[in-house]
Every structure is written in structure tokens, then in C-alpha cells.
C-alpha positions as CSV (number, residue, x, y, z in Angstrom):
1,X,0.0,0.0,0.0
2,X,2.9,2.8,-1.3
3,X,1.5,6.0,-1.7
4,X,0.4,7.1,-5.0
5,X,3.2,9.8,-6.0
6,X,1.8,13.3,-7.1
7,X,1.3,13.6,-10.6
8,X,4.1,16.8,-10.0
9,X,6.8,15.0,-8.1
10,X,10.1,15.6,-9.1
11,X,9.2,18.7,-10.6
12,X,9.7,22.5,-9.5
13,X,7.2,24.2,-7.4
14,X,5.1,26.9,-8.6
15,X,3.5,30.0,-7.4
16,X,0.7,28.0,-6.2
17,X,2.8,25.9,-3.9
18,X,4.6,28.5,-2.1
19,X,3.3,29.7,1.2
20,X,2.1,33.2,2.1
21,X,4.9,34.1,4.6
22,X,3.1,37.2,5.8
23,X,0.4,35.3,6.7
24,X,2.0,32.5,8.3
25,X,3.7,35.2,10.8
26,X,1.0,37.1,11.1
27,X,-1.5,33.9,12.2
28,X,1.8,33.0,14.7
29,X,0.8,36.0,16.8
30,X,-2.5,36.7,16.2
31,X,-4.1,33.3,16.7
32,X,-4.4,32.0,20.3
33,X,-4.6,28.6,20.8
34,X,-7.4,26.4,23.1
35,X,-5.6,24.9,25.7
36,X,-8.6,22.3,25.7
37,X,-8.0,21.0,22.2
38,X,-5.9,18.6,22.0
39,X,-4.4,19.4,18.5
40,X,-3.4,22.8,19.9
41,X,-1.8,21.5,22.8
42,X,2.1,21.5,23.0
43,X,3.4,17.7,22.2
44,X,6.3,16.7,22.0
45,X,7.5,14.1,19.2
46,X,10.5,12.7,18.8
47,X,11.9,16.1,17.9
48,X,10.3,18.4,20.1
49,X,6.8,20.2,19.3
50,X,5.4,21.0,15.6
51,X,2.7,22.4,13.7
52,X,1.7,25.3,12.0
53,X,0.8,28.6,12.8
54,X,-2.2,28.5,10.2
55,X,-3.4,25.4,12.3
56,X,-3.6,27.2,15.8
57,X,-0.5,24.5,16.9
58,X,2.9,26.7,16.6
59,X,2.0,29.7,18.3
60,X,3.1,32.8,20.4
61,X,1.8,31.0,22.9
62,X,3.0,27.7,22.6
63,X,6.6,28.8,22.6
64,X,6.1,31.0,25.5
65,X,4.4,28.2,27.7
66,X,6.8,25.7,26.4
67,X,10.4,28.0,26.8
68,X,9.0,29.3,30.3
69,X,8.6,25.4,30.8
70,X,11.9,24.6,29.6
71,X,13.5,27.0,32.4
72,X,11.7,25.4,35.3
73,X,12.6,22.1,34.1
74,X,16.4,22.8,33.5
75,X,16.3,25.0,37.1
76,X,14.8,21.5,38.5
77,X,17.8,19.5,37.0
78,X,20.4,22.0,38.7
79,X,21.3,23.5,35.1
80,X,22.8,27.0,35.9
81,X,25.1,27.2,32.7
82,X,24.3,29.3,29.4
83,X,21.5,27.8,27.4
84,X,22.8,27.6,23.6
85,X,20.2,28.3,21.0
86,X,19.7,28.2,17.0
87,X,17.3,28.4,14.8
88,X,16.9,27.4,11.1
89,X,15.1,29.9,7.8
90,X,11.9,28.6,8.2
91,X,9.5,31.4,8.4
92,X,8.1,30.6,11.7
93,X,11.4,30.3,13.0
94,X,12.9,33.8,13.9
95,X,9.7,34.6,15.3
96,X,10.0,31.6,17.9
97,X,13.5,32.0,18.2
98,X,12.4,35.6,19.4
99,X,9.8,34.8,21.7
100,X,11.8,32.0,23.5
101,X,14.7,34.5,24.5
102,X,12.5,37.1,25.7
103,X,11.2,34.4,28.1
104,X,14.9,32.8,29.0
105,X,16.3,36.3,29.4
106,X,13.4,37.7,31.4
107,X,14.0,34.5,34.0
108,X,18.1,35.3,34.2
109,X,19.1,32.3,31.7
110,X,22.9,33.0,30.2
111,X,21.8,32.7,26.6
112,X,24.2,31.7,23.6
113,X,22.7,33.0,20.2
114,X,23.7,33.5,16.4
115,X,23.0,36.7,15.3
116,X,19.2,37.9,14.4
117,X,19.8,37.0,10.6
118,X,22.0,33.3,10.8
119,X,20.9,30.0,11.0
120,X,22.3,27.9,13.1
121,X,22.3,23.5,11.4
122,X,21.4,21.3,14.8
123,X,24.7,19.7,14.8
124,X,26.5,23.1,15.5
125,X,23.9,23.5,19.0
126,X,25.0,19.9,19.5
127,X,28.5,20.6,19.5
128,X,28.5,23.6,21.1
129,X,26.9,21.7,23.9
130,X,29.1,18.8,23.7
131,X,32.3,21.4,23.6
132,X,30.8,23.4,27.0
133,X,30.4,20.6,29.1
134,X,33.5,18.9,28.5
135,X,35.6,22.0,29.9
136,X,32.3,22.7,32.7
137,X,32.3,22.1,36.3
138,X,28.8,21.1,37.6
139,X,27.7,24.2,38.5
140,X,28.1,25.6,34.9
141,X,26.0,22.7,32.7
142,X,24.8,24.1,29.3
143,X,21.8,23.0,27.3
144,X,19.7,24.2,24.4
145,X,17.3,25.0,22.0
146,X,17.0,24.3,18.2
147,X,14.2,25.8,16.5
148,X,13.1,24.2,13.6
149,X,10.4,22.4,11.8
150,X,13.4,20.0,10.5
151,X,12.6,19.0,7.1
152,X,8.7,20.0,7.2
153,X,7.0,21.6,4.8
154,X,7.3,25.7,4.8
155,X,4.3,26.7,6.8
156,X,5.5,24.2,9.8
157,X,7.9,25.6,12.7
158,X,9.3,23.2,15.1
159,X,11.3,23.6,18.6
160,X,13.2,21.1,20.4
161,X,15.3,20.5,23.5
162,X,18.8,19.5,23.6
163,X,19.6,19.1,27.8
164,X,23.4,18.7,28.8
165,X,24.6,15.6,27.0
166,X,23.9,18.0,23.6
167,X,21.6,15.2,22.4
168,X,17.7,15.3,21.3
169,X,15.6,15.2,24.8
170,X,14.5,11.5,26.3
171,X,10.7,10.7,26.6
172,X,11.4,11.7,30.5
173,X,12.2,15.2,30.1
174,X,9.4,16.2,26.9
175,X,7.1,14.3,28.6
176,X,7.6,17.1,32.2
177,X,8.0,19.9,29.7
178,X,5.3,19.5,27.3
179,X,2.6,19.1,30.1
180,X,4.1,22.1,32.4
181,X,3.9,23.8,29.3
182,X,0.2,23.3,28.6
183,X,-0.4,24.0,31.9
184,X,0.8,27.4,31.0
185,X,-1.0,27.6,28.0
186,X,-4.3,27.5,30.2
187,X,-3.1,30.0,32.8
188,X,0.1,32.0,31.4
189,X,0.5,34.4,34.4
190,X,3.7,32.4,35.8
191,X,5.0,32.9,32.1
192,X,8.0,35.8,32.9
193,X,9.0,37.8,29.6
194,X,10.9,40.9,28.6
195,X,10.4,42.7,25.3
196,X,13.3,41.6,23.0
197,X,14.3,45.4,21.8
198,X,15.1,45.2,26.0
199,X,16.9,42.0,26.5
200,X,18.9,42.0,22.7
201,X,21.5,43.5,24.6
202,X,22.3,40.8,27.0
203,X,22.5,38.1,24.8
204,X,25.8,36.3,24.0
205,X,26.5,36.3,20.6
206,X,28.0,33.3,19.8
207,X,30.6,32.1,16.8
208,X,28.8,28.6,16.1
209,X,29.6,28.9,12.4
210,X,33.3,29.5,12.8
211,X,33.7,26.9,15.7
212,X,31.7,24.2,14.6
213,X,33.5,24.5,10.8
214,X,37.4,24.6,12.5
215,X,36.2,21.5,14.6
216,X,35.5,19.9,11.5
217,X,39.4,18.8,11.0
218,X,39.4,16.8,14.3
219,X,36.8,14.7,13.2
220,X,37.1,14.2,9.2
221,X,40.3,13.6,7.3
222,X,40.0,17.0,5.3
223,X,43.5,17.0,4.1
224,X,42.8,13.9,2.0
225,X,39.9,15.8,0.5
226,X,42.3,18.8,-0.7
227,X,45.2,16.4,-1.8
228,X,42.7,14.2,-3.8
229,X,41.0,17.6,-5.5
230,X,37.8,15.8,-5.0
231,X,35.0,18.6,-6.7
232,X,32.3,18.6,-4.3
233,X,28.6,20.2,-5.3
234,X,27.2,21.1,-1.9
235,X,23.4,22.1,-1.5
236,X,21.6,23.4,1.3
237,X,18.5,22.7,-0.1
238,X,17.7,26.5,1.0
239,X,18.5,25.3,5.3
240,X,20.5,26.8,7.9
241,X,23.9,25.4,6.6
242,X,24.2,27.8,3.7
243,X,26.1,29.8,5.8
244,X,28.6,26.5,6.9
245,X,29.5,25.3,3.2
246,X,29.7,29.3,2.0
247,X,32.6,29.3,5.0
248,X,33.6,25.3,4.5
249,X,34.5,26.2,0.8
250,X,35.9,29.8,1.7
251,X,38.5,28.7,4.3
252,X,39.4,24.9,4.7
253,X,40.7,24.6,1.1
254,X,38.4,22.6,-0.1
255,X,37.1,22.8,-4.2
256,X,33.9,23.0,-3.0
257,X,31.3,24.8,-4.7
258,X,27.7,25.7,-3.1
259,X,25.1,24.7,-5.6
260,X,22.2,27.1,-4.3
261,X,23.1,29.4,-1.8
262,X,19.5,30.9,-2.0
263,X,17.7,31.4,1.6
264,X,14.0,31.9,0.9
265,X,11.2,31.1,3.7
266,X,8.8,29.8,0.9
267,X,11.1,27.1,-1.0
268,X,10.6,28.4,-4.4
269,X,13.2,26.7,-5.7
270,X,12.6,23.1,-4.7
271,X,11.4,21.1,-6.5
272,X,7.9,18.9,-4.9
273,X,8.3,16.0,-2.9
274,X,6.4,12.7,-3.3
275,X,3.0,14.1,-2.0
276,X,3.0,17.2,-4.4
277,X,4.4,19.3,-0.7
278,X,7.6,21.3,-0.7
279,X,10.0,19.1,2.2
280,X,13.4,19.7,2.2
281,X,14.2,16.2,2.3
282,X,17.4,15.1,1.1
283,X,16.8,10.9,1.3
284,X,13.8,11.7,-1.1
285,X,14.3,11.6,-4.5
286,X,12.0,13.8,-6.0
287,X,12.7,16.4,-3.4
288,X,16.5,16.2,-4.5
289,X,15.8,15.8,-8.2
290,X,17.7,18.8,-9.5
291,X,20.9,17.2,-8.0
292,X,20.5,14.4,-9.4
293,X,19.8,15.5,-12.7
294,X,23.1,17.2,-12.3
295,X,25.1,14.7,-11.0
296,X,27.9,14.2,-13.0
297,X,29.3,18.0,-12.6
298,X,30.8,16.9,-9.3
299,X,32.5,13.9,-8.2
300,X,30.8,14.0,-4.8
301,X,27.2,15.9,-4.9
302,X,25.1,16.4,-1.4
303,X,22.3,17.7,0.2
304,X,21.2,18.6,3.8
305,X,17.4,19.2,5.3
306,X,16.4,22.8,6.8
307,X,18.4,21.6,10.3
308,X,21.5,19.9,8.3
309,X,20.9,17.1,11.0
310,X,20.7,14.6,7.4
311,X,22.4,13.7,4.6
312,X,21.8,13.6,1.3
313,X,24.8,11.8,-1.0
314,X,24.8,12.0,-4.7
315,X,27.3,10.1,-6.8
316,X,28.1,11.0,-10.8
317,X,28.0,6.6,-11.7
318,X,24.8,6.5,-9.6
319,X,22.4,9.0,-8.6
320,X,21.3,9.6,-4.8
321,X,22.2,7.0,-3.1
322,X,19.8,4.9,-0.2
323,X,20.1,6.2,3.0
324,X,21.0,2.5,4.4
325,X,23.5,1.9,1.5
326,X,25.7,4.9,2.5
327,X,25.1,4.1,6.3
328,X,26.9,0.3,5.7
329,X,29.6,2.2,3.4
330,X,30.4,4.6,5.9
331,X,30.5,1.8,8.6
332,X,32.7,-0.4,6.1
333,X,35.2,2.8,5.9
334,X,35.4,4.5,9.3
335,X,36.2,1.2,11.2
336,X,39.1,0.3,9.1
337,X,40.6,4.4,9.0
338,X,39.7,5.6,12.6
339,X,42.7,4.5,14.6
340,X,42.1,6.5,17.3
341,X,38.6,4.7,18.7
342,X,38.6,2.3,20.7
343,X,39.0,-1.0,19.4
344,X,36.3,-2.0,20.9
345,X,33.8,0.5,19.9
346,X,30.4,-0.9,18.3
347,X,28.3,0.1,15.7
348,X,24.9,1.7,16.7
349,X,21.5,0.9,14.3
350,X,18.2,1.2,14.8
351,X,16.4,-1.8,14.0
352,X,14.5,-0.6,11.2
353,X,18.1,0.0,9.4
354,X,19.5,-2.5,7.0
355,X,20.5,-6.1,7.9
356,X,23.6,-5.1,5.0
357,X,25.0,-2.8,8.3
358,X,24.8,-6.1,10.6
359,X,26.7,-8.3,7.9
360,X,29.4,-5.4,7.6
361,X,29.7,-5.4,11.4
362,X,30.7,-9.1,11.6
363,X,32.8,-9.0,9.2
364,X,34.6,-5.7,10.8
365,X,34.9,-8.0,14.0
366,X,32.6,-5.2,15.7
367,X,30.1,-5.5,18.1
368,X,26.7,-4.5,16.4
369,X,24.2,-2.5,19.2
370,X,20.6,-1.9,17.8
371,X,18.5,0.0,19.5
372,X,14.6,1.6,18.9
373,X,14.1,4.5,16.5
374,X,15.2,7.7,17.7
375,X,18.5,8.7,17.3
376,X,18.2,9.4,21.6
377,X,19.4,6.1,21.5
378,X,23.0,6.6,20.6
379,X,23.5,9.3,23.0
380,X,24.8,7.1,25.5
381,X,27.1,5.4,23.4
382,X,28.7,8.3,21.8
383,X,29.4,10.2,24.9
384,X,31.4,7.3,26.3
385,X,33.0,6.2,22.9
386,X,31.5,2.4,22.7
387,X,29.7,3.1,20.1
388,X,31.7,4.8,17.3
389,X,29.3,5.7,14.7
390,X,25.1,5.4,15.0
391,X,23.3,5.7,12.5
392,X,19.3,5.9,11.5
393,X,17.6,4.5,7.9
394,X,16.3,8.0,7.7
395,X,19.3,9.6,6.5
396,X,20.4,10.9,10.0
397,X,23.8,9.6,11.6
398,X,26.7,11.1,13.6
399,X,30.3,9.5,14.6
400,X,33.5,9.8,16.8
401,X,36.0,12.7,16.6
402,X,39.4,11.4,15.4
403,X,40.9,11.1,18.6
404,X,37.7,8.6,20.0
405,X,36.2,11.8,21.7
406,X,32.5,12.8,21.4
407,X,31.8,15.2,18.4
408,X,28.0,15.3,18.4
409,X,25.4,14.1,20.1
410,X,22.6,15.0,17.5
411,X,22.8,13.9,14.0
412,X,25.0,15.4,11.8
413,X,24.1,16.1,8.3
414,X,27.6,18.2,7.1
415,X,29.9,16.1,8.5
416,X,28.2,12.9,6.7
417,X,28.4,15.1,4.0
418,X,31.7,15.8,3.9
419,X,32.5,11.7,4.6
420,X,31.3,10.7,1.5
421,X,34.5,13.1,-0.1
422,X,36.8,11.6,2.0
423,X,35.4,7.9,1.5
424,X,36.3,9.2,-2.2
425,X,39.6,10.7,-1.7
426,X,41.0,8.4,0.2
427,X,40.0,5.1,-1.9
428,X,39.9,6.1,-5.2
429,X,36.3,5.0,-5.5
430,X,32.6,6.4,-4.9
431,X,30.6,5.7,-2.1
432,X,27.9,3.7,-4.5
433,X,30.6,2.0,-6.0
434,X,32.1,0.5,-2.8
435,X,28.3,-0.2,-1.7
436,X,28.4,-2.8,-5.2
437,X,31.5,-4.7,-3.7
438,X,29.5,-4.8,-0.3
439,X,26.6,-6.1,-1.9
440,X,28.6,-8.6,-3.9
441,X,30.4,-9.8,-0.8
442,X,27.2,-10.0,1.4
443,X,24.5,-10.4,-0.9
444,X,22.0,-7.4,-2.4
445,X,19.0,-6.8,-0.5
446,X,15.3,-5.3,-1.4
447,X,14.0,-2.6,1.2
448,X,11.1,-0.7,1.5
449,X,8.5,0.8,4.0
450,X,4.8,0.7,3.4
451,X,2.1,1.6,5.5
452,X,-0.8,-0.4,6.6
453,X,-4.3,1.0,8.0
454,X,-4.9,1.1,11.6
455,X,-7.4,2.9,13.9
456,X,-6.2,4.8,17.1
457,X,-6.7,1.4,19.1
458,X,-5.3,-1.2,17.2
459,X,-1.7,1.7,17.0
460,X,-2.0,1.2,21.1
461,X,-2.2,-2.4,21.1
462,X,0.9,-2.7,18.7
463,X,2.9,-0.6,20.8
464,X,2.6,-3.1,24.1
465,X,3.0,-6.5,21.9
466,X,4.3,-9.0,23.5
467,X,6.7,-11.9,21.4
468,X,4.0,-14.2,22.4
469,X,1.5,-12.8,20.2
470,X,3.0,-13.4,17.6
471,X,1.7,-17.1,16.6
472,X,3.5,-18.1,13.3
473,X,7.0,-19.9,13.0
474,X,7.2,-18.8,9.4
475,X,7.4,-15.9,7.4
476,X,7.5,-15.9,3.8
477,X,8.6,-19.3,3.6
478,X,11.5,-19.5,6.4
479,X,11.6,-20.4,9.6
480,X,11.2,-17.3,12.1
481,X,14.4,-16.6,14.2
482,X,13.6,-13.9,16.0
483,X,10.6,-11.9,17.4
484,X,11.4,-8.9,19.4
485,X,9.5,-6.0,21.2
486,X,12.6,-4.9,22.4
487,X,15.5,-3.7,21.1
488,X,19.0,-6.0,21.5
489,X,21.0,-3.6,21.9
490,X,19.7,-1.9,25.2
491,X,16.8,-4.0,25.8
492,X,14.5,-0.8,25.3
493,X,11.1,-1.8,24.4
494,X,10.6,-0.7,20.8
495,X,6.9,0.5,20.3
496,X,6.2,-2.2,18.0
497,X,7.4,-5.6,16.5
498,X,10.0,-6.8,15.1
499,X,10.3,-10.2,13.3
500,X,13.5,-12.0,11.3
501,X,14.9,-15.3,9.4
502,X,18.1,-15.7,8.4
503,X,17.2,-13.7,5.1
504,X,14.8,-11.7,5.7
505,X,13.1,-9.3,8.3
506,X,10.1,-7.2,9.0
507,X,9.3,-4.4,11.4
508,X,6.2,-2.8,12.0
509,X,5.5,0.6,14.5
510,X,2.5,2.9,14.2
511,X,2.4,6.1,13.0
512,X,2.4,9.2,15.5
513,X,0.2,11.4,13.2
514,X,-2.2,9.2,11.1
515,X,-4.5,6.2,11.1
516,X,-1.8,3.8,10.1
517,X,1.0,1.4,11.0
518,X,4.3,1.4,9.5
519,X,5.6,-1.7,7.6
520,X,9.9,-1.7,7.3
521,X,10.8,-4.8,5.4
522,X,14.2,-5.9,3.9
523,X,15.0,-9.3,2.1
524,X,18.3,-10.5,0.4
525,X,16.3,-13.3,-2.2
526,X,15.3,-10.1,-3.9
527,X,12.0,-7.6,-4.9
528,X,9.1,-9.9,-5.2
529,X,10.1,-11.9,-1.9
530,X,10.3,-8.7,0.1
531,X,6.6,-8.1,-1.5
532,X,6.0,-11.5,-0.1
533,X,7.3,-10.2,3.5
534,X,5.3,-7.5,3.2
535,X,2.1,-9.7,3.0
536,X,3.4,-11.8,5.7
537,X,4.0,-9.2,7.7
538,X,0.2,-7.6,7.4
539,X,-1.0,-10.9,8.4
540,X,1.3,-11.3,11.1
541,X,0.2,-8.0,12.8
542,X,-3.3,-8.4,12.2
543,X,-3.2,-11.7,13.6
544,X,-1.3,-10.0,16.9
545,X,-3.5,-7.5,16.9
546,X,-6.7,-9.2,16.4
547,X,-5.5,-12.1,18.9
């Protein structure tokens, strides 16, 4: 059940696509949200709150309740250090970028900001984070605040919360925020805020551009890059790098040329994703079709989303590459040219990644640690150095400095980026070429993700599943090895099911947003078995849920 793509994919947006931005601002402080209606209540996803301001869900309001509930929650930790914030060029996002340091300032929080026109990519606030509190005694922890919708259409905003190990917020700490924060949307008068022409003065300006670009020769091997002359095409898809790659090509030597360095609030020079919606999403390729069609001016070719937390990775003798197939390249490479981690260090996945990554672990020797979806996951791991590298099928993965130390926290969309030329430079050979040898040497698998209808019920049941629901010992004719509902790696239970053979595997979540269920699948005997997994897998879950 793929979605039928929109008869425009692919192709570039016209006037009637492209937001009114006046209007979007405008409805961001004019409309006041119900605090009794659910869908304009502040919630908290995996990456903080979203919505539109059109929709009476990204709000004045809403930031104000949720930054004032930020500050009581990091006050309730013991975090007394500056807070760092960013935001990205969507249009809702300097006006909630605005709103949330009135509030911070107004309550004494140290605040760390670009200036009023930069964008600030996720991984920067992640670093700067990560950089803080590795020189900080306890009684000066940082945290922050990125504001952005991530790779959402134009009329979204988004705003999420990165606390002191610089990585996105656990369940534990959204969960406290977002409902102090809707307490405050129903009676705001604990809400403490300065006017920002007042406060503008006492904010910190800080250099994340020019710090987080330096750092980036402690964790990639640039000089390779330059020796090599690899031509890179870089595109920030019109997100809060632009800045980073203008700077990356102007001072580390690099023949590196920015493809579009065009900021513009409305996207008029995408072209439309899969739905017929302007996303800046660079594992999507009708959203990156203008790269692709372009591919063989560069030798290495990316993109980034509106955050730069993902990667995007466009090769001249293939196109845009599949998010998993660069993960297991990337894995393949970094273990066998990173001297400097531990020898020990695993390789993080989340379990709806590609089975190609566990084959490329064994044969590196290295322990493989797959956890749920949610790149939270890794956090843990990357901070103490065993895991080396973790990476998600969505395009969104961060790794070790040189050295073994932590570089981000958050995902990490340049410095992938930038891999994929040294992957080049350093072995003669493109990252979609080296992904042919690994599926020579491990075998070529078929992956997809479909969705499956499910009412608001039946998403809750497949969430608690236990193994022993699931009845059948076969799927798609093999024998059933495993059936988890949590993950190996850190036993957390995974909000869903997960079920393999020795060839094959299916995992299925439900959505957050709509009525339906997710379907991941993966086989190695090809296409039309994975469509045979697929139907398996429907009957499997139906079965569980219908049990």
C-alpha cells in the first residue's frame, strides 16, 4: 500500500505551492490557541513540538508556555550554565526563536545566540553543547534549544530540546516539559517575559559557524579531501547550513562549490516531494531531483534538510544513493581508517536499518548495538565512545572525533556530507561503487516501507506486543528466528514488533500522526520476496492485533 506519487513529483514548485509568509507570521501572533483542544496543545514528538501557525498548533503562545517550561525544568535538573540556541530559515522560526529568548532572558538564563539573521544547522547547537560541558564544572552545565520544523514543509515551525549531553531530549524530560507547558498555555501568568528590543543587549553572541566549521578537522580527514582535488557540489536545499558550506568552501581549502546558496522562507526553488508538498528532504528523491539531474558535474554531490541534522549523497555513476546503502559504506570505511577509537567501539543501528550494516559489522569484528528508532538512542554510546558511529535508515547519523572523543550528540548532516568526499579521496572509488563490492560480498538486499491502515486502538495495542503474540513460526517461507518487542541492543522496548529469518526481516510501529501502521521490510532473495514479507507481515500484525 505505497502511496500514489503526485502527478508533480520531481518537478519545480510553482507559485501556487509556495506559502504566504506574511500570513504565516501574522496567524503566529494573532491566533491563540485552546488549551482544551488537544491538536493545539504542546506535544512533544521525537523532535520536540510542531505544527503550523495556520493550524492554531505553533504559536506565540505555545513557545512562550513551552520555553517558560523549559526553564523550570532545567532550574529542577540543577542546570545553571548558558543555554545555547539556534534556529533554522523557516518562516516561523525567527519569530520563535524571538519569543523563546524574551522568556529565557526575562528568568536570568545565560543565553548563547547566532545573530538575528544566521541560522544555526542542529549539529552546531549539539557541539557547542558537547564542547561546553566537557571544559564545565557542575555548577556551569549548558543545554539548548534548536528551532526548527526539521525538514517540514514551509508553513511548519518546530522547537526542540537538547539538555546537557547536547543530544535530542529523552521521553522523560518532553514528557515534564510539554505538560508544564500546557499547563501554562491555560493560565500563562507564571510565564515571565521581557520585550526583546530590552533583552537584545544581554545576549551572548556566539561564533557557532566558525567553531563548529574549524572542529571539523578533528573529526574528518580534510587533508585527504584537498590532496585528492575531489569537486564537491554542496546544496543546502535553502537550510540553515548555507552559511557553513559558503565558510567550508571559503576557508578549509576545499574545491567545494555551493550549488544554491538561496535562503528563501517559501522554498521556491525546490522542487515537490512525493506528496506534491515542498520538504526539504534530502533521502527523497523527488525532493532532491535537481541534484540528481546534475550529477555528474561533481564527483561527490550532497544535500542537507532545513536543520542539516541529514544527509543527502549524490554520486556521478549512480544518482542519490539509499540512505541505508551509505550508512553500511560509511560503517565499512570509518572502522578500518579511525585509529584513534577504541578497538572495541560498536556500531549503533536502529532496528528498522539495514541487515547489509549487521553483515558489515561481523565481518569488521565489531560488536553490532541496535536500539529503537530515535537517534536518543545513541547518545549514550557516543558520549562514552563504545559506540563509534550510530546511525538511523532516515538519512540521520553522527560519529567519533578522530581522537575517540565525542563530536556530536545530534545527527550530523555536514559532517556525513563531507565523509562521503573523504570515502572518495582516500580510496579512489565512490561511495555507491564500494556499496556494489559490499553487496557482492554480502549479498543485495530489497528494502522498503509501506504503510498499513490502523485505527487509534489497534496503533495502542501494537505498541505493548508482547513476542507471544506473535503465533506463526514462518514468514514468507523461512523459519522465524527472532521476534522482538525490544530492542537487543539496550533491551528498550521498541513500540512495536519486530520479526527476522536468516534472510529476511520485517518491522512494524505505528504512526504518531495518522490512522496507520508502518511496515519496514528488507529481504536478500530479492524484490518480489520482500513483496512476499510484506504480506506476511500484514498478516502477522493483524493476527497479533486481532488475537
Amino acid at each position: 500500500m505505497a502511496a500514489m506519487a503526485h502527478p508533480r513529483a520531481g518537478q519545480p514548485a510553482l507559485p501556487e505551492d509556495l506559502i504566504d509568509v506574511d500570513a504565516v507570521i501574522a496567524a503566529y501572533y494573532d491566533l491563540t490557541p485552546d488549551p482544551t483542544n488537544p491538536d493545539q496543545q504542546v506535544s512533544f514528538g521525537t523532535s520536540g513540538h510542531r505544527g503550523s501557525s495556520l493550524d492554531t498548533a505553533f504559536n506565540d503562545a505555545h513557545i512562550a508556555a513551552t520555553t517558560q517550561a523549559i526553564v523550570e525544568y532545567r532550574a529542577g535538573q540543577g542546570i545553571t550554565g548558558p543555554l545555547f540556541i539556534g534556529k533554522d530559515p523557516h518562516a516561523l522560526s525567527g519569530p520563535a526563536w524571538t519569543t523563546a529568548i524574551e522568556v529565557l532572558i526575562a528568568n536570568g538564563v545565560t543565553v548563547c545566540a547566532e545573530g538575528d539573521n544566521d541560522y544555526t544547522p542542529t549539529p552546531a547547537v549539539s557541539r557547542a553543547i558537547v564542547v561546553h560541558n566537557a571544559g564545565a564544572d557542575a555548577s556551569n552545565t549548558a543545554d539548548g534549544i534548536v528551532v526548527t520544523p526539521s525538514h517540514n514543509p514551509p508553513r511548519d515551525g518546530g522547537f526542540k530540546y537538547n539538555p546537557p549531553h547536547g543530544g535530542p531530549a529523552d521521553t522523560d524530560a518532553t514528557s515534564v516539559i510539554a505538560a508544564r507547558a500546557n499547563a501554562l498555555l491555560a493560565e500563562p501568568s507564571p510565564i515571565r517575559r521581557t520585550p526583546f528590543e530590552q533583552v537584545s543587549p544581554e545576549i551572548n553572541r556566539f561564533d557557532y559557524l566558525g567553531r563548529y566549521c574549524e572542529d571539523l578537522r578533528s573529526a574528518l580527514n580534510l587533508d585527504a579531501i584537498r590532496e585528492a582535488r575531489v569537486h564537491i557540489g554542496a546544496d543546502p536545499m535553502g537550510g540553515a547550513s548555507v552559511q557553513y558550506w559558503g565558510y567550508i568552501a571559503g576557508h578549509l581549502g576545499l574545491d567545494l562549490t555551493v550549488i544554491n546558496p538561496e535562503v528563501d522562507p517559501r522554498w521556491s526553488f525546490m522542487t515537490l516531494d512525493t506528496d506534491g508538498k515542498i520538504r526539504m528532504d534530502c533521502s527523497s528523491p523527488n525532493a532532491m531531483a535537481s541534484l540528481i539531474g546534475n550529477r555528474t558535474a561533481y564527483d561527490i554531490s550532497t544535500g542537507n534538510d532545513a536543520d542539516a541534522d541529514r544527509h543527502g549523497i549524490v554520486t556521478p555513476d549512480f544518482g542519490l544513493m539509499n540512505p541505508n546503502a551509505y550508512l553500511a559504506v560509511a560503517i565499512q570505511y570509518l572502522y578500518g581508517n579511525r585509529t584513534g577509537w577504541r578497538a572495541d567501539a560498536g556500531v549503533g543501528k536502529t532496528l528498522v536499518s539495514s541487515s547489509m550494516i549487521d553483515r558489515v559489522a561481523a565481518s569488521l569484528g565489531r560488536k553490532l548495538i541496535e536500539v529503537p528508532v530515535g537517534f536518543k538512542w545513541f547518545v549514550p554510546g557516543l558520549r562514552s565512545g563504545e559506540i563509534g558511529f550510530g546511525g538511523e535508515e532516515s538519512a540521520g547519523a553522527s560519529f567519533l572525533a578522530l581522537d575517540g572523543s565525542t563530536w556530536t550528540t545530534d545527527k550530523d548532516g555536514i559532517l556525513l556530507a563531507l565523509l562521503a568526499s573523504e570515502i572518495q579521496a582516500v580510496t579512489g572509488k565512490s561511495p555507491s561503487e564500494l556499496y556494489a563490492e559490499l553487496e557482492a560480498e554480502h549479498g543485495a538486499p530489497a528494502y522498503a516501507r509501506v504503510d498499513a491502515p490502523a485505527n487509534r486502538e489497534q496503533k495502542a495495542k501494537l505498541s505493548k506486543l508482547d513476542p507471544s503474540a506473535v503465533t506463526a513460526s514462518e514468514l514468507a517461507g523461512e523459519p522465524i528466528t527472532a521476534i522482538l518487542t525490544r530492542a537487543p541492543g539496550n533491551n528498550a522496548p521498541i513500540g512495536g514488533l519486530k520479526v527476522a529469518t536468516e534472510s529476511a526481516w520485517f518491522a512494524a510501529r505505528p504512526s504518531g500522526t495518522e490512522d496507520v501502521y508502518k511496515i519496514y521490510a528488507e529481504s536478500f532473495k530479492g524484490r518480489d520476496h520482500l513483496a512476499e514479507v510484506q504480506e506476511a507481515a500484514r498478516a502477522v500484525v493483524s493476527a497479533a492485533l486481532n488475537g
